[in-house]
DSSP file (Angstrom, degrees, kcal/mol; ACC not computed):
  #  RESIDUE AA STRUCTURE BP1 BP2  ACC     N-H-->O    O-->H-N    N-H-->O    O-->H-N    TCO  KAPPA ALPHA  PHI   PSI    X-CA   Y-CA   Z-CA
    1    1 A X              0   0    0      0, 0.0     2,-0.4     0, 0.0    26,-0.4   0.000 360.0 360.0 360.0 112.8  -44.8    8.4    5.6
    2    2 A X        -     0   0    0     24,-0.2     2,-0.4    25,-0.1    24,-0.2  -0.881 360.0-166.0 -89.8 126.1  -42.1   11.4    6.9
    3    3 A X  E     -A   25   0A   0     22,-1.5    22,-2.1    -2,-0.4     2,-0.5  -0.836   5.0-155.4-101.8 145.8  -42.7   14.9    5.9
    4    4 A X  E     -A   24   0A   0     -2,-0.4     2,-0.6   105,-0.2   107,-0.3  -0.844  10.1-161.2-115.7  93.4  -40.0   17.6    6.4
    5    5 A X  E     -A   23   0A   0     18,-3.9    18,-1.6    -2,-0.5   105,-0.1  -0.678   2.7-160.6 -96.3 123.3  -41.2   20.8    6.7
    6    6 A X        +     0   0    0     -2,-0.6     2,-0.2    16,-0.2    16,-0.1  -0.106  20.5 147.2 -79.4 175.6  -38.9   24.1    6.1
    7    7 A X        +     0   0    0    106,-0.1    14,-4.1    15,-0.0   106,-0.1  -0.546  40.6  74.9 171.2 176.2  -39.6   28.2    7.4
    8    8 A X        +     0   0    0     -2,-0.2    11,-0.2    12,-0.2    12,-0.1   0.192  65.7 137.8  89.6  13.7  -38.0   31.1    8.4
    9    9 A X        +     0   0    0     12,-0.1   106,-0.2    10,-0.1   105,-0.1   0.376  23.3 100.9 -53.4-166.5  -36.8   32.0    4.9
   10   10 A X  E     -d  115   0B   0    104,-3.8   106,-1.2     8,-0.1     2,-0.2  -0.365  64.1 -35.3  87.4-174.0  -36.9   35.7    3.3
   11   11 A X  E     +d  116   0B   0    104,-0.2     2,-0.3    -2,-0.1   106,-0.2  -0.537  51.4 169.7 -96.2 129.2  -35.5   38.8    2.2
   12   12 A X  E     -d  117   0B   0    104,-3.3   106,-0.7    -2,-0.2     3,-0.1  -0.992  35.5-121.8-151.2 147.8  -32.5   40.5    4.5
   13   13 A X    >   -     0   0    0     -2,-0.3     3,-2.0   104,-0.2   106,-0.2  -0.202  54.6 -76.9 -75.4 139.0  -30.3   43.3    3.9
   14   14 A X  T 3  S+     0   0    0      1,-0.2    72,-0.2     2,-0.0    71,-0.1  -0.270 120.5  28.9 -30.6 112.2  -26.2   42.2    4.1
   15   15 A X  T 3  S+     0   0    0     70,-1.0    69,-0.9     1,-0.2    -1,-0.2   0.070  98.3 109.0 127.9 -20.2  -25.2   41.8    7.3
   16   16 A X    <   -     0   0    0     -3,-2.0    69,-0.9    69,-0.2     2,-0.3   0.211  57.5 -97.9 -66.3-169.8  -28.4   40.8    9.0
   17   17 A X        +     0   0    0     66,-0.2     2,-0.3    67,-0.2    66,-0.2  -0.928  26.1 178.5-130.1 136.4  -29.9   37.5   10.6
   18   18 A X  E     - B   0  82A   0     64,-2.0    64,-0.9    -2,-0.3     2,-0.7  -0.846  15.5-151.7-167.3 162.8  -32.1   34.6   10.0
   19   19 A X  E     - B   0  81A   0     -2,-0.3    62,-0.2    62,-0.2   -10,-0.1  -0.692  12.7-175.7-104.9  74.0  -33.4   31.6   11.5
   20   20 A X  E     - B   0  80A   0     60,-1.1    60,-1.4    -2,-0.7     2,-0.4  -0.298   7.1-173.2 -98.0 144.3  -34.4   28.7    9.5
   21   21 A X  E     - B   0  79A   0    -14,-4.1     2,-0.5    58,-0.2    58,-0.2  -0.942   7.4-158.6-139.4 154.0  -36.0   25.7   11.1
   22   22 A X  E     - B   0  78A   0     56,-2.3    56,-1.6    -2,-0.4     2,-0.5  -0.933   2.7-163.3-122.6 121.6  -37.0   22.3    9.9
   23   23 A X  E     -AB   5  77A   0    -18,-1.6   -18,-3.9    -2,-0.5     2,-0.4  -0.924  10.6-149.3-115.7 161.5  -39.4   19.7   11.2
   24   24 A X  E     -A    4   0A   0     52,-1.1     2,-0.3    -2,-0.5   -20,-0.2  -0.834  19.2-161.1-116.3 123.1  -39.7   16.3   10.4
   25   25 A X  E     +A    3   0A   0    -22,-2.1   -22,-1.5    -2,-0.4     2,-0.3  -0.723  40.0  11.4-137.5 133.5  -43.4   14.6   10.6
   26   26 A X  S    S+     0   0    0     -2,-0.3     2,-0.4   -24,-0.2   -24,-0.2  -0.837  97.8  12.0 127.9-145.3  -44.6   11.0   10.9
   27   27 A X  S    S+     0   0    0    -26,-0.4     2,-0.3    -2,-0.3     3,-0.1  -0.450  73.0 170.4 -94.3  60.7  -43.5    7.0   11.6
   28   28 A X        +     0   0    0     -2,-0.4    73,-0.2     1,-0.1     3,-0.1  -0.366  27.6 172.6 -76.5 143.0  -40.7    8.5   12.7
   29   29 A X  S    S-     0   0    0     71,-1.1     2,-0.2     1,-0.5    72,-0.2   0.722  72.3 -44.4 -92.3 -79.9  -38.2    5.5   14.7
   30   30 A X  E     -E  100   0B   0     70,-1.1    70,-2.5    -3,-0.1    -1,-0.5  -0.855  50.5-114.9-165.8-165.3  -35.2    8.1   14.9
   31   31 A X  E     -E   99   0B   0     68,-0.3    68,-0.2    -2,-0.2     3,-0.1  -0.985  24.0-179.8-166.7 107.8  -33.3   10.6   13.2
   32   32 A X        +     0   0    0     66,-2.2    -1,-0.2    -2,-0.4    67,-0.1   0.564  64.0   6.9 -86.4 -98.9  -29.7   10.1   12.5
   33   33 A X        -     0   0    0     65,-0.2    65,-0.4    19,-0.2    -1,-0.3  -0.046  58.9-170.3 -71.8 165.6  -27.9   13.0   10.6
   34   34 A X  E     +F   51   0B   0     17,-1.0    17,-2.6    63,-0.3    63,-0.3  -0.719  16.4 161.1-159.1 100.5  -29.6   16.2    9.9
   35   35 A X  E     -FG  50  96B   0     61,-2.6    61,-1.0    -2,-0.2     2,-0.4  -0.371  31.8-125.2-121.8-162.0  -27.9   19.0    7.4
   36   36 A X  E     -FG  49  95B   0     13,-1.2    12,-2.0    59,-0.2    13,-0.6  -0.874  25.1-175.5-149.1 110.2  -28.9   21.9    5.5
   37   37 A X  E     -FG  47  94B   0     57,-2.8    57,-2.1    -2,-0.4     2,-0.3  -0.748   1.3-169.8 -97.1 142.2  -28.2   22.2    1.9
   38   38 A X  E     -FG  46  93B   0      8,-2.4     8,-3.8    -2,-0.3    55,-0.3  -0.928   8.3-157.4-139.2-167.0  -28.7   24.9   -0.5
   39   39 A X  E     - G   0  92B   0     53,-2.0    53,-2.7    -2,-0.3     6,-0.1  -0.884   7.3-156.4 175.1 110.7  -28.7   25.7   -4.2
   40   40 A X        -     0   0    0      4,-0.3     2,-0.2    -2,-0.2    51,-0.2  -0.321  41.9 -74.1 -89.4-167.4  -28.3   28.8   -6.0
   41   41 A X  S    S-     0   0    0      1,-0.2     2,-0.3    -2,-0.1    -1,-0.1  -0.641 121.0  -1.4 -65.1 125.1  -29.4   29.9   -9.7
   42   42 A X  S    S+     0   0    0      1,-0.2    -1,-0.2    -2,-0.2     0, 0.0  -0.546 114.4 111.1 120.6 -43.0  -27.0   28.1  -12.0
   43   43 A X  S    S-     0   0    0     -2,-0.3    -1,-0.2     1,-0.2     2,-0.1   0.352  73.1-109.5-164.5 138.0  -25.2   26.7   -9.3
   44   44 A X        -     0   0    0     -3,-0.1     2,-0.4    -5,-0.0    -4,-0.3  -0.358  47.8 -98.1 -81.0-173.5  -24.9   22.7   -7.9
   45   45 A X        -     0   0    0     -6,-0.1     2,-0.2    -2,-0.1    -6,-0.2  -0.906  50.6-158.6-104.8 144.6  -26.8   22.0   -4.4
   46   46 A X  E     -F   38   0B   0     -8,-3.8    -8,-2.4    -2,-0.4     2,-0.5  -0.888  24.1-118.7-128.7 160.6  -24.1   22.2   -1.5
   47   47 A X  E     +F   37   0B   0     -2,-0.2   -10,-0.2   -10,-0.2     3,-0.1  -0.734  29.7 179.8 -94.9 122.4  -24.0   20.9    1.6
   48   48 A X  E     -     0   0B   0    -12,-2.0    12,-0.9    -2,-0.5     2,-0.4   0.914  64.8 -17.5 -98.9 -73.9  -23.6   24.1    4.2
   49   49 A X  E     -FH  36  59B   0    -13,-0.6   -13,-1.2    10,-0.2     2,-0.3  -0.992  54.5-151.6-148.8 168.4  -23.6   22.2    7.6
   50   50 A X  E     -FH  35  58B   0      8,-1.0     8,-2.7    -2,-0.4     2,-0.3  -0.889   5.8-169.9-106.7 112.3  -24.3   18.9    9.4
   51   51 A X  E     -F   34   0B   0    -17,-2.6   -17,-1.0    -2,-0.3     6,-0.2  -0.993  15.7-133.6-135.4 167.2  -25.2   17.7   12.8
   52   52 A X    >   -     0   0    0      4,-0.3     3,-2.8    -2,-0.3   -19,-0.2  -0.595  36.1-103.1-110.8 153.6  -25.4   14.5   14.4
   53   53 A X  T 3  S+     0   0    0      1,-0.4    20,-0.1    -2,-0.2   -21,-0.1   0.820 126.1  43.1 -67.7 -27.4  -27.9   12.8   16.4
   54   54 A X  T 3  S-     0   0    0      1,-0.1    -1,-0.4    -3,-0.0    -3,-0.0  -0.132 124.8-100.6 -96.4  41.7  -25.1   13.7   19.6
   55   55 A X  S <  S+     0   0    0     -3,-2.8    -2,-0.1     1,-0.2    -1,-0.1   0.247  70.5 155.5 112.0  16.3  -24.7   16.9   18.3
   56   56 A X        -     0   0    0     -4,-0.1     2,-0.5    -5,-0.1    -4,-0.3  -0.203  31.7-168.5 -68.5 154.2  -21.3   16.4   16.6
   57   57 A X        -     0   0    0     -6,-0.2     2,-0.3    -8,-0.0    -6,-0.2  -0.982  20.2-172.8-149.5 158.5  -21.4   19.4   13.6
   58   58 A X  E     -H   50   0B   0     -8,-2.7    -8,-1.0    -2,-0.5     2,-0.1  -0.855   5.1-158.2-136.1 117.0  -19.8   20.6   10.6
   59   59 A X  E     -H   49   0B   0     -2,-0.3   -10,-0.2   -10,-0.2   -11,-0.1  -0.435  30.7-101.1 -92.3 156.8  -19.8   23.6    8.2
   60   60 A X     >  -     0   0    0    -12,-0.9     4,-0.7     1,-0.1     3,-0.3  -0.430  44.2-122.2 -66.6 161.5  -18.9   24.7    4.6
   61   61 A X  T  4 S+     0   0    0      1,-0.2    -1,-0.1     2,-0.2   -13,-0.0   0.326 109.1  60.4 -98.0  11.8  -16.1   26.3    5.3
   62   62 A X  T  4 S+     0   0    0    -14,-0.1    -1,-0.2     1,-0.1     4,-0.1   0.394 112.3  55.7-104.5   7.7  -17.4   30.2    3.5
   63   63 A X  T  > S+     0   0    0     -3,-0.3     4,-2.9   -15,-0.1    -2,-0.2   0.718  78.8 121.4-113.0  -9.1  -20.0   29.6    6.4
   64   64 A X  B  < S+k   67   0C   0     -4,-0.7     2,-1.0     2,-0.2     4,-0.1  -0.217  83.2   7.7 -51.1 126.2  -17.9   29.1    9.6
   65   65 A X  T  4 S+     0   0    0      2,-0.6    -1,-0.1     1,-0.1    18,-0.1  -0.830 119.7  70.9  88.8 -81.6  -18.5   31.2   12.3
   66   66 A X  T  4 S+     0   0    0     -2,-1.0    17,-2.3    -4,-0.1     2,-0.3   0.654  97.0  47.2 -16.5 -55.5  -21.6   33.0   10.6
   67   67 A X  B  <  -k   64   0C   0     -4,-2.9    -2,-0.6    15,-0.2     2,-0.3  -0.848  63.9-157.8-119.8 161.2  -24.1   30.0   10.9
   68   68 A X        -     0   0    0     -2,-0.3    13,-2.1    -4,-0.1     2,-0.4  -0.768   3.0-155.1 -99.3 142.8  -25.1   27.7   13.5
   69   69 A X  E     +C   80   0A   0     -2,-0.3     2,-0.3    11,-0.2    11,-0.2  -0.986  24.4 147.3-125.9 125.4  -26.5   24.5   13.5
   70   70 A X  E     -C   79   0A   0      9,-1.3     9,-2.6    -2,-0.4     2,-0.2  -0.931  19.6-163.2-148.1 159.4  -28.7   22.7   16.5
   71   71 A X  E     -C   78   0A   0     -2,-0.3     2,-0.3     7,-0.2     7,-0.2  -0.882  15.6-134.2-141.8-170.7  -31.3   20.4   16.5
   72   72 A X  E > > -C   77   0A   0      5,-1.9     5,-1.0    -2,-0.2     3,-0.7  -0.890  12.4-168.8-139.2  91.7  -34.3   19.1   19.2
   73   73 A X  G > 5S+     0   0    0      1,-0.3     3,-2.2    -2,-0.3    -1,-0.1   0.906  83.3  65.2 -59.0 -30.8  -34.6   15.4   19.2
   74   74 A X  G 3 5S+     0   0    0      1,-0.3    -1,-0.3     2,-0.1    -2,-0.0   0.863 116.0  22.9 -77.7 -36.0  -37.5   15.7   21.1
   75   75 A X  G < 5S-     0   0    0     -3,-0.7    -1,-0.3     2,-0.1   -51,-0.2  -0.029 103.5-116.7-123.7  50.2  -39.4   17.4   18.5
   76   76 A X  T < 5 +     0   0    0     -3,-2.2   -52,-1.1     1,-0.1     2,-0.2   0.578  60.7 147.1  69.0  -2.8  -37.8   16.4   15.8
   77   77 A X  E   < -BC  23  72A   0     -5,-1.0    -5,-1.9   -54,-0.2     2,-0.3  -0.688  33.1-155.9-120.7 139.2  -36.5   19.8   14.6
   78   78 A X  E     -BC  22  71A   0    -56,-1.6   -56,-2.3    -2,-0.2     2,-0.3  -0.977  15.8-155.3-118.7 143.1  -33.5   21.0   12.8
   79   79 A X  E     -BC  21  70A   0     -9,-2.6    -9,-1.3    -2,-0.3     2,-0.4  -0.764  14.9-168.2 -96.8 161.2  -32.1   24.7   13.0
   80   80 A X  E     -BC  20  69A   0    -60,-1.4   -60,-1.1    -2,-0.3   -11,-0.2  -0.990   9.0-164.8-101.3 114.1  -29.8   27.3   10.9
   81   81 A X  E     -B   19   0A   0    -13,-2.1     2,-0.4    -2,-0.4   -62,-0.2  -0.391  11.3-166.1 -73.7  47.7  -28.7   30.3   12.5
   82   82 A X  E     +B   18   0A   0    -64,-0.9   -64,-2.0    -2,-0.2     2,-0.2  -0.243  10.8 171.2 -33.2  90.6  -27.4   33.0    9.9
   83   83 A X        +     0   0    0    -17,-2.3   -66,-0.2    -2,-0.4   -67,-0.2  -0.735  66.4  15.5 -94.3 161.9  -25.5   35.9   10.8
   84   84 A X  S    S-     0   0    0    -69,-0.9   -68,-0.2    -2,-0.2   -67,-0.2   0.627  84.8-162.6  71.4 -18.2  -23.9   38.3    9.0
   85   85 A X        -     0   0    0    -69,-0.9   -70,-1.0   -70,-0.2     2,-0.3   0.507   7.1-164.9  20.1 109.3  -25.9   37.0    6.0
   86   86 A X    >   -     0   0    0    -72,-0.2     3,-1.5     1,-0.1    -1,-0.1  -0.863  31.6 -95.8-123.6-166.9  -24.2   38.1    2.9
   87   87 A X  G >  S+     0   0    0     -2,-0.3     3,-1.6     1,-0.3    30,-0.2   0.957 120.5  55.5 -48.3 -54.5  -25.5   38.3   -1.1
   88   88 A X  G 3  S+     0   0    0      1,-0.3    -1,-0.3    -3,-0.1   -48,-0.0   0.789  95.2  71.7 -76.9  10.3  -23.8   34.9   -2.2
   89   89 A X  G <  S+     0   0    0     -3,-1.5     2,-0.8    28,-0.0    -1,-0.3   0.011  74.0 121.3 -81.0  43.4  -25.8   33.1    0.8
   90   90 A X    <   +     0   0    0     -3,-1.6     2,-0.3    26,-0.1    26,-0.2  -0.889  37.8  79.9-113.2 129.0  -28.3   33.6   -1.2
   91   91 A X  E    S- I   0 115B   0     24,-1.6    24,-1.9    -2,-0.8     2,-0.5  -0.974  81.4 -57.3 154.1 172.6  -30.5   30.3   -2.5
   92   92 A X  E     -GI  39 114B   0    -53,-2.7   -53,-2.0    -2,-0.3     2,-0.3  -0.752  50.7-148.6 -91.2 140.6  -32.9   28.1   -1.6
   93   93 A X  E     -GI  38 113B   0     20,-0.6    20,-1.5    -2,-0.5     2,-0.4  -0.672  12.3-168.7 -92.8 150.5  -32.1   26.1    1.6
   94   94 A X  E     -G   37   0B   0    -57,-2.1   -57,-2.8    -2,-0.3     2,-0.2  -0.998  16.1-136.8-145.1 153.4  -33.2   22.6    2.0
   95   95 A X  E     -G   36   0B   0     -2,-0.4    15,-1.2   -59,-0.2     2,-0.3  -0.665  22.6-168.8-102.7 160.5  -33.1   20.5    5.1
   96   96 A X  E     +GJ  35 109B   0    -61,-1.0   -61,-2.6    -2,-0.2     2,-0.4  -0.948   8.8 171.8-152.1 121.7  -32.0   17.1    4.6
   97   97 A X  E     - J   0 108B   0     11,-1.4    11,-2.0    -2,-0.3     2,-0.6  -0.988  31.3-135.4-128.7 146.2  -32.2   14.0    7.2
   98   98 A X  E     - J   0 107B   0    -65,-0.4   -66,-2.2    -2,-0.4     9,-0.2  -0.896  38.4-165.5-112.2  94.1  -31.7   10.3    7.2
   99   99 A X  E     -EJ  31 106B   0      7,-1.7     7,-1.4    -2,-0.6     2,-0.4  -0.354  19.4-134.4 -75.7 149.5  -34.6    8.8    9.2
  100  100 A X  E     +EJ  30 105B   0    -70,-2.5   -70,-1.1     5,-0.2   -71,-1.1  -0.935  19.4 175.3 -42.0 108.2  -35.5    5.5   10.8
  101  101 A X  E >  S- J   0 104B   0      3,-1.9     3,-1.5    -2,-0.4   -73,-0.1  -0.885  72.3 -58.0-131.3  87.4  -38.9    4.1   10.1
  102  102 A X  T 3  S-     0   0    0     -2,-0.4    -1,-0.2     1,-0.3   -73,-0.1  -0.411 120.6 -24.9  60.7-131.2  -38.8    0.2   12.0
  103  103 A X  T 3  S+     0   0    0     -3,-0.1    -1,-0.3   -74,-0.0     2,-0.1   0.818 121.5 111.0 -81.6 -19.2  -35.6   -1.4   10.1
  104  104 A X  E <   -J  101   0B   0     -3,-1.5    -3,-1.9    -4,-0.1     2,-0.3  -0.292  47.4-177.7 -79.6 139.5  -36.3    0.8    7.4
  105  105 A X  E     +J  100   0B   0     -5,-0.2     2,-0.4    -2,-0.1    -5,-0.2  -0.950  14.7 151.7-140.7 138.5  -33.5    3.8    6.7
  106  106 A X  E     -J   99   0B   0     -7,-1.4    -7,-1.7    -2,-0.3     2,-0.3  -0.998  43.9-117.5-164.7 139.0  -34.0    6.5    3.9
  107  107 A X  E     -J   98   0B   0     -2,-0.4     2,-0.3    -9,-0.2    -9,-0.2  -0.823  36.4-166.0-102.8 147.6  -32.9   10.0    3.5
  108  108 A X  E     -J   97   0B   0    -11,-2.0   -11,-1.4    -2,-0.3     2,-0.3  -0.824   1.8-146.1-137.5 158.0  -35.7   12.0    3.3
  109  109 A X  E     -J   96   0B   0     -2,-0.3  -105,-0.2   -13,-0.2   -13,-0.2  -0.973   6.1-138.1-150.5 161.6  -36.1   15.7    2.1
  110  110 A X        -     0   0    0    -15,-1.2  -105,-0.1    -2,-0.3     3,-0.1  -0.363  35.5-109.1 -99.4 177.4  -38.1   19.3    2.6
  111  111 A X        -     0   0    0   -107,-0.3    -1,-0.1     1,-0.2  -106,-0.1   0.363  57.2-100.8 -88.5  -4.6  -39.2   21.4    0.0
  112  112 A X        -     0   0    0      1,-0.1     2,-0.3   -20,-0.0    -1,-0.2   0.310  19.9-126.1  93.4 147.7  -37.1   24.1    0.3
  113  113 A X  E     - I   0  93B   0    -20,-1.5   -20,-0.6  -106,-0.1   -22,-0.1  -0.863  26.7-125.5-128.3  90.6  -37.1   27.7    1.8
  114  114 A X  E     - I   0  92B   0     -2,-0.3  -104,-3.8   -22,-0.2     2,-0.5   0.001  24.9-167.1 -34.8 105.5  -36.1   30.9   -0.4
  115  115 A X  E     -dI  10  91B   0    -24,-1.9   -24,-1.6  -106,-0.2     2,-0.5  -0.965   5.9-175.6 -91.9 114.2  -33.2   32.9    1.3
  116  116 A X  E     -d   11   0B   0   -106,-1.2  -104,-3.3    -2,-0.5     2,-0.7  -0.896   7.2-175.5-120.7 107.2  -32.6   36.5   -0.3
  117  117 A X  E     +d   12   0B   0     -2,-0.5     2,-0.3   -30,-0.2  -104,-0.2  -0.906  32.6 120.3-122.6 113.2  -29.7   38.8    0.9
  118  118 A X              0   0    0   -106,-0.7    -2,-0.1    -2,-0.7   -32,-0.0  -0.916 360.0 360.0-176.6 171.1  -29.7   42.2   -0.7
  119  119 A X              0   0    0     -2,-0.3  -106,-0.1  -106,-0.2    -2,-0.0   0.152 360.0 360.0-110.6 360.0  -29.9   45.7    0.0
């Protein structure tokens, strides 16, 4: 069984920071990819950025330069860095990974962490 656990979510005024971080719990093997998704009201879920287990990364392109993405193999953990935060990043984030368990390989996901950008 893998659990994915989100935090660092909440309410921040335009222009601000936050730090969202995910870990991943269990019969863990390894850990290929590791992203970050969100999904506003109305809205499809997108993919905001990507990194790879050697640290290759990618971003939506309204989120370049603004966020960061890193992870920690050792403990499993993936981050977002937000800066600069404006209103339409505003949605639930979800962390998103594609685990190892023995031969077995499954994309696995957290419950999601409420981001709010307004003044």
């Amino acid at each position: 069984q893998v659990q994915l656990v989100e935090s660092g979510g909440g309410l921040v005024q335009p222009g601000g920071s936050l730090r969202l971080s995910c870990a991943a719990s269990g019969s863990i093997s390894s850990i290929n990819h590791m992203d970050w998704y969100r999904q506003a009201p109305g809205k499809q879920r997108e993919l905001v950025a990507t990194v790879s287990r050697s640290g290759s990364t990618n971003y939506l392109d309204s989120v370049k330069g603004r966020f960061t993405i890193s992870r920690d193999n050792a403990k499993n953990t993936v981050y977002l860095q937000m800066n600069s935060l404006k209103p339409e990043d505003t949605a639930v984030y979800y962390c998103n990974a594609g685990i190892y368990r023995g031969t077995f390989y499954g994309d696995y996901w957290g419950q999601g962490t409420q981001v709010t950008v307004s003044s």
